[in-house]
N, C-alpha and C positions, 0 to 999 in steps of 0.2 A: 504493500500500500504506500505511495505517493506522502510524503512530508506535507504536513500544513505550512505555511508561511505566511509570515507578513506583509504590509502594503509595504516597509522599510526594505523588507528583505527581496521584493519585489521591484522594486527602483534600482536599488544597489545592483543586482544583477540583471537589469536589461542594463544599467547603463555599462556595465564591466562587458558584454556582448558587443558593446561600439567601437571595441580595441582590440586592434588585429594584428597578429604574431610578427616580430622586428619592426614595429613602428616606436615612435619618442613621445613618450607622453607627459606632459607635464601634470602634475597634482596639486592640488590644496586640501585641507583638512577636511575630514569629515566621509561625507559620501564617494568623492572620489578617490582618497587611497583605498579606501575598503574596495572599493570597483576594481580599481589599478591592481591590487593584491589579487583578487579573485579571479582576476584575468590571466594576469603572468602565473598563478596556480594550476587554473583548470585548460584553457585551451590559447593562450599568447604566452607561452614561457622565454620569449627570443625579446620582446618588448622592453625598451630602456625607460625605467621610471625615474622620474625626476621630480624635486622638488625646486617649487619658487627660489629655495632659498641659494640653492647651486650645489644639492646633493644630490648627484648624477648616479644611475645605475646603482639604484639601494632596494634590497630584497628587505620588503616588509615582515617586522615581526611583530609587531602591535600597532594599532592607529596613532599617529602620532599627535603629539599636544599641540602644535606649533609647527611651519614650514620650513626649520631650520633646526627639529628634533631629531638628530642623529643618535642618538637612546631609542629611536622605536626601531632602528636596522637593527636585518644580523650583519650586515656589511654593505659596502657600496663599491663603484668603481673608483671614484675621486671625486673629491670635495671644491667648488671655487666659490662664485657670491653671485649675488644675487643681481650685478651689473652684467655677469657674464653671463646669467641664464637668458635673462632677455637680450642679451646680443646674440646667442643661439636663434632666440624665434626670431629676431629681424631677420638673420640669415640665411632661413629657413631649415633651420634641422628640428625644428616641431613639429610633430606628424597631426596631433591630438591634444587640443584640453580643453580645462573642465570650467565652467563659468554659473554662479546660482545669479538668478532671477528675481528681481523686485516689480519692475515692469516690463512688458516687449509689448512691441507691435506687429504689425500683419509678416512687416520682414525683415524682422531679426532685429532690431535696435534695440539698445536698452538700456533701461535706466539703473542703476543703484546707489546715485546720491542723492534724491533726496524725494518726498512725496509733500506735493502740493505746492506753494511758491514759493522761492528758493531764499528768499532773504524769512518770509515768517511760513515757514516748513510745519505740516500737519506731523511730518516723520523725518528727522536727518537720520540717511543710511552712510554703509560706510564709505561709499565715495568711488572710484573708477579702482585706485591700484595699480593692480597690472591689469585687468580687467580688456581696457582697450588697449593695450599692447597687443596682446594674447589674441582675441577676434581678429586682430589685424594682422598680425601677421602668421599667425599657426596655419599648416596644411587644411583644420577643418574645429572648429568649435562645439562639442558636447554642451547645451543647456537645459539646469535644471531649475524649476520651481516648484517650491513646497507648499509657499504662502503669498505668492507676488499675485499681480493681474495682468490682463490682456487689456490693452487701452489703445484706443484710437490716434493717440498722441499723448509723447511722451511726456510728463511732468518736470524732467530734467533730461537731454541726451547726451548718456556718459557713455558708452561703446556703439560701433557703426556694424549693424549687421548689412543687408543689402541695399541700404539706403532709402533711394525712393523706389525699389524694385528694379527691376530688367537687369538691365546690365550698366544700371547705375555704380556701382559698385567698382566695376571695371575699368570704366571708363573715366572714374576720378582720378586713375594711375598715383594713386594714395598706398594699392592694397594687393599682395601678390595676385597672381589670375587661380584661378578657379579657390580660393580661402574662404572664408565665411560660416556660419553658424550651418549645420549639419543636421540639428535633429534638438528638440525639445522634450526633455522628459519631464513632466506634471504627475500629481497624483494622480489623474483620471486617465491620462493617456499620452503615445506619444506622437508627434507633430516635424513631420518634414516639412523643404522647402520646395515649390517648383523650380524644376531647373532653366525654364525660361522668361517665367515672370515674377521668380524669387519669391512669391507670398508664399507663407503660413497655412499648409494644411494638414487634416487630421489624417493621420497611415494605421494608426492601430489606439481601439482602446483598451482598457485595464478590464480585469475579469470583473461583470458586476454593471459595470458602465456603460450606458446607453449614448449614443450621438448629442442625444437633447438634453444628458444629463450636463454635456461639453456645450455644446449651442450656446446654455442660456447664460454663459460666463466670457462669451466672447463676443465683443460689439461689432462687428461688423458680419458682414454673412461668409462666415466659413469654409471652406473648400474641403472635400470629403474625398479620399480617395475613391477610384471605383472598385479596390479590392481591398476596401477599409479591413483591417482583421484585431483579431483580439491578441494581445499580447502574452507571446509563450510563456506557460509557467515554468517555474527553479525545478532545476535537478533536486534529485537526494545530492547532490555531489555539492554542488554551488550552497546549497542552503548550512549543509556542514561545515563549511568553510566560512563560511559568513560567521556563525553560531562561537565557530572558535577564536573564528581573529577578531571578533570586535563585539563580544556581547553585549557591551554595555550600548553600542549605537544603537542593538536592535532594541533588545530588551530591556533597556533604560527608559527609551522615548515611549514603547507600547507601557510601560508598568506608572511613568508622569502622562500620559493620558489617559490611563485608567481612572488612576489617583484625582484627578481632573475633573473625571467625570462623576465618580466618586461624590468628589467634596460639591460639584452644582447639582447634586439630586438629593446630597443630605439638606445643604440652603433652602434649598425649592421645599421638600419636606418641612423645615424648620420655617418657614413663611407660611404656607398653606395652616400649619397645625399652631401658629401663633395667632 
């Protein structure tokens, strides 16, 4: 019988699926080493993982704290900084990386500094980084969101996905040829781009998820593939290796949203019966 799995555990490994054997991929905390780990494990063992910080070719042993935690390897190939990682990606020896989601649009832009107007902000986020480095110049952009939206324009534009579509992109001779955001993973599903009008459409949803459960979260009218499919489930293989290198991502987050839910139906109780 087939392992249960989470919606965490379900993200982590579609996105570890988007990394393919001897390519360079850069990492940041969180969801994408676990990914990067999961990969170079079960089927990209040839794949050079890199952090931001300039730790080149390091074999994950635990998720790390920090982008510059050489305490979570068991080893790496060489050590430099963090000026020479992104002179890599200008250069182009970044095959893949990983970028999280506050806003996007139809194609590809996005925002992560700030929500609402920028001098009195409803939310200061943490701002670009490397953020539009990495879209700009990597072979191809993995994005993910957990909690961001889809907006018809942006609130602040801090990284250039395809710009105004077409081959906007291209033609600003800004941005290598063929680079750009790849694929958007959401909790509901995931989101390629057309390859000649760059917008934003739905390729696969999540087990559970109906089209219109996506529809009514996106303001513009959506584009649906014609062989929309549902997204494969984890191995036994993938789920155990998740379970061991980073229990606390999976089962931290499920056991404080329990707890969550928990404490707003004891309130709700505790209201109702006062």
């Amino acid at each position: 019988m087939a392992k249960k799995y989470t919606l965490d555990e379900l993200l982590i490994i579609t996105a570890a699926r988007e990394i393919h054997d001897h390519e360079n991929v850069i990492l940041g905390v969180g969801l994408p080493t676990t990914a990067g780990a999961l990969a170079k494990a079960v089927h990209a063992p040839h794949a050079t993982l890199m952090m931001e910080s300039g730790i080149i070719d390091f074999e994950p042993l635990v998720p790390p704290n920090h982008i510059a935690d050489a305490h979570s390897c068991r080893g790496f190939s060489y050590a430099t900084d963090l000026f020479s990682a992104f002179t890599m990606t200008y250069r182009g020896f970044v095959d893949v990386c990983f970028l999280g989601v506050a806003q996007i649009d139809r194609y590809g832009n996005l925002n992560t500094t700030v929500i609402g107007d920028y001098y009195k902000p409803k939310l200061r986020l943490p701002g670009s980084g490397g953020a539009a480095d990495f879209i700009s110049y990597a072979g191809r952009t993995i994005l993910t969101m957990r909690g961001g939206e889809f907006v018809d324009t942006l609130d602040y534009f801090t990284s250039p996905g395809y710009l105004d579509g077409g081959d906007s992109r291209d033609e600003s001779g800004l941005f290598p040829p063929g680079s750009g955001p790849s694929m958007l993973l959401t909790t509901k599903g995931v989101f390629r781009f057309d390859e000649q009008t760059r917008e934003m459409y739905l390729a696969r949803t999540h087990p559970g998820v109906s089209i219109d459960d996506i529809r009514k979260n996106i303001p513009w009218d959506l584009k649906i593939a014609e062989d929309v499919s549902t997204t494969d489930r984890p191995t036994d293989e993938e789920i155990t290796f998740i379970r061991r290198f980073a229990p606390t991502e999976v089962v931290g987050r499920k056991l404080m949203f329990e707890l969550g839910l928990a404490n707003a139906a004891r309130k709700a109780q505790e209201k109702s019966s006062g």
